[in-house]
C-alpha positions in Angstrom: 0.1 26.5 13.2 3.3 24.0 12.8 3.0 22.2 9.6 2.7 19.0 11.4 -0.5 20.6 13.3 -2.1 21.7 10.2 -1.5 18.1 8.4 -2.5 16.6 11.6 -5.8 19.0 11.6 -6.3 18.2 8.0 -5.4 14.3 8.3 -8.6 14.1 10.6 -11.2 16.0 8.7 -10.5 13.7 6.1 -10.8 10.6 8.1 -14.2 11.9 9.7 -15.5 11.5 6.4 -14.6 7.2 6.7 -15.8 4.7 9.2 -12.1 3.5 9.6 -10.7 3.6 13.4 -7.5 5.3 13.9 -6.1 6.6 16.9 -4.2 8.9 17.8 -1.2 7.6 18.2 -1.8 6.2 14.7 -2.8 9.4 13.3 0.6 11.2 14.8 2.6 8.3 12.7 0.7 9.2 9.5 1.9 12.7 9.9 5.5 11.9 10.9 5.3 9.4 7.5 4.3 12.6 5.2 6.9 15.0 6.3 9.6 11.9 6.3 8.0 11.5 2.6 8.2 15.3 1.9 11.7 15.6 3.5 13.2 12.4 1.8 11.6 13.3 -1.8 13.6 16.6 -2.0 16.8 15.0 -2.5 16.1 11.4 -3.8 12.5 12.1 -5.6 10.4 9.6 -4.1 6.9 10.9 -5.8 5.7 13.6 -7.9 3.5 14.5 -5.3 5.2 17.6 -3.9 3.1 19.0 -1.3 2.3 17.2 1.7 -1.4 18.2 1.7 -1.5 16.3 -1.0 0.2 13.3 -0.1 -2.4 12.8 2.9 -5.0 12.5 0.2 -3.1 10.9 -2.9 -0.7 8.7 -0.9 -2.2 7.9 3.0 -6.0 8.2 2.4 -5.5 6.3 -1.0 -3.6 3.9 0.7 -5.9 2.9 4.7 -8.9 3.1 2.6 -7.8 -0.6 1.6 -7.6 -1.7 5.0 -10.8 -2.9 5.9 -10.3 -5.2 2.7 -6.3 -6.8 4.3 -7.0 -10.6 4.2 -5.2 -12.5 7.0 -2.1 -12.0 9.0 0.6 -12.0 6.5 1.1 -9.2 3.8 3.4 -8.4 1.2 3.7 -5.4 -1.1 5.2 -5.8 -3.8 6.3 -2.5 -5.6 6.2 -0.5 -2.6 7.6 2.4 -4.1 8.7 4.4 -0.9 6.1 1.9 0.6 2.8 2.9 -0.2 0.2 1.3 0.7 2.3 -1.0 3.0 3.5 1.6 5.6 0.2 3.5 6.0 -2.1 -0.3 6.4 1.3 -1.5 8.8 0.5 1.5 10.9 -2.8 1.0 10.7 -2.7 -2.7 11.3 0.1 -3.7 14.2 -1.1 -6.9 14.6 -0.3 -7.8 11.0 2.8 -8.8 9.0 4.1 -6.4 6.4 6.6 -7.4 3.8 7.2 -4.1 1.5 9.4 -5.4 -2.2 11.0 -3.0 -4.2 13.8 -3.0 -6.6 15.0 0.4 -6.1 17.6 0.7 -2.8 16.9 4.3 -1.8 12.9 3.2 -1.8 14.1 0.3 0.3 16.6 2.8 2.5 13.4 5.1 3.0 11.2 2.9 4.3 14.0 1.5 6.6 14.0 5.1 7.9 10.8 5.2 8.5 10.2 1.5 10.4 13.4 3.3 12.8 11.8 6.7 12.8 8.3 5.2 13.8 9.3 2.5 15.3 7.6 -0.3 13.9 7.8 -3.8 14.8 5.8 -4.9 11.6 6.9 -4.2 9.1 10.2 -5.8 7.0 12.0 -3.8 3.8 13.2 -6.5 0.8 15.4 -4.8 -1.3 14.7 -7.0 -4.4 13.0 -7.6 -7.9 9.5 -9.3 -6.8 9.9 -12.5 -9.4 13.5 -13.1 -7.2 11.9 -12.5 -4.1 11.7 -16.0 -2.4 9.8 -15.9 0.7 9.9 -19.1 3.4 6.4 -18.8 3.6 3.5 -18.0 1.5 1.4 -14.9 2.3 -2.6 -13.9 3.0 -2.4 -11.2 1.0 0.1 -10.1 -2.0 -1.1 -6.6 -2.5 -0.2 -4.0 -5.3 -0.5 -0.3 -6.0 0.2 1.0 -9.5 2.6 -1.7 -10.2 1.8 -3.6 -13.7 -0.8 -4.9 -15.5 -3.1 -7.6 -13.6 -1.8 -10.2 -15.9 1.7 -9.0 -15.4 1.2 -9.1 -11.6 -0.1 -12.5 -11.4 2.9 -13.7 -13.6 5.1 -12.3 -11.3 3.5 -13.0 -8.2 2.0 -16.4 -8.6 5.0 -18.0 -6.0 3.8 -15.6 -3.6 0.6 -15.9 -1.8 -0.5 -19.1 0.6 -3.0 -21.7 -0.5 -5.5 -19.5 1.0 -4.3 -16.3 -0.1 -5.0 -13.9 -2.3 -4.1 -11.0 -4.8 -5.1 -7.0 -4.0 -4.7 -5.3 -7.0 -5.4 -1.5 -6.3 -6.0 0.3 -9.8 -7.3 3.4 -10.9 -10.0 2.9 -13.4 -11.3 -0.5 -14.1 -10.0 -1.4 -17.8 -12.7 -4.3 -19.1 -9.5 -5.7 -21.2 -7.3 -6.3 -18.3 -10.1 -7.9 -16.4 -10.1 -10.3 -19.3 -6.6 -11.1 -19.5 -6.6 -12.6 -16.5 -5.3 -16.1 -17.2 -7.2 -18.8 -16.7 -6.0 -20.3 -13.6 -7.1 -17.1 -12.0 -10.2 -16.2 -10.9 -11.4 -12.6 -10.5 -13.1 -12.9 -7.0 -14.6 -9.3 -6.1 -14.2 -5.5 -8.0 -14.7 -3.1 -5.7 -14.6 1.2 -5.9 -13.1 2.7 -3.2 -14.0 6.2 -1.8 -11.1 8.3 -1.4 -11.9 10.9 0.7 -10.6 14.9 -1.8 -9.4 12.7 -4.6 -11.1 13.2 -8.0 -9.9 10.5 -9.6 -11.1 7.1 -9.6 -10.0 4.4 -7.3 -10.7 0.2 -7.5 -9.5 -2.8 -5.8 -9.9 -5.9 -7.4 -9.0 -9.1 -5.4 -7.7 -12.4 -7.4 -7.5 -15.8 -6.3 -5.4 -18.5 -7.8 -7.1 -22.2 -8.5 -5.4 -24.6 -6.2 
């Protein structure tokens, strides 16, 4: 068996275990993404995860669990990282905007790579420190993976989302003390544990919405 067969055998047994939809199609992307991912990371080190068995669990099922919770139409992640979760929800979620941030420009050059590679039409790379980044319009969802501290986030981010919008925040544990340093013009809306299919750690989201 190829290796994409056996990721693409292995990619569905984990999604059985979820009530997300994915299609083929879809599922064929996710593949192409891991050994892009796997490929890429031998000569510019794009994670630490060096087996791609394991990035369908610690990077793609870590990332589409969160995509039942994607608010709206317009979405930006902002530390992207080689654009995790943003490519895997983009693929995931055609009829959605994706924005992926980063300040690194081989991140920024992989994921351009990939939108080529996969052809996606939804999905733009910002090569750029998020507090810079200037958007022309605010977005539904400003979404984050690993990136800071909440308060650190929301400092950052504040210019970003809509009047309507709101923050993602994707963390592993749920530290009580960070919850509280949310500032006070923030309000922490819902904290909810995600189940990532073969992952023994812990996984959260926690969604925050500015006072207007």
């Amino acid at each position: 068996m190829s290796d994409a067969a056996q990721l693409a055998h292995k990619l569905q047994q984990l999604l059985a275990t979820t009530s997300l939809a994915v299609s083929e199609a879809q599922q064929s992307q996710l593949v192409e993404l891991v050994l892009l991912l796997n490929k890429w990371n031998q000569a510019y080190n794009l994670t630490s995860v060096r087996d791609p068995e394991a990035m369908l669990v610690r990077h793609i099922m870590d990332s589409v669990v969160v995509s039942p919770y994607l608010q709206g139409e317009r979405i930006v992640d902002v530390g992207t990282g080689p654009g995790l979760p943003g490519l895997p929800l983009a693929i995931l979620n055609p009829d959605k905007e994706f924005v992926l941030v980063d300040s690194l420009g081989k991140r920024i050059n992989f994921i351009r790579q990939v939108v080529h590679q996969l052809g996606l039409k939804n999905v733009t790379a910002v090569h750029s420190r998020v507090e810079n980044y200037e958007p022309d319009q605010g977005f539904s969802s400003v979404i984050s993976r690993a990136f800071a501290s909440l308060a650190d986030m929301l400092s950052w981010c504040h210019h970003l989302p809509s009047a309507e919008g709101s923050f993602i925040a994707l963390k592993g544990q749920l530290d009580e003390d960070e919850l509280t340093a949310v500032p006070a013009e923030f309000t922490v809306e819902s904290k909810v544990r995600l189940n990532v299919p073969e992952l023994e750690a812990e996984r959260h989201l926690v969604v925050i919405r500015q006072h207007q």
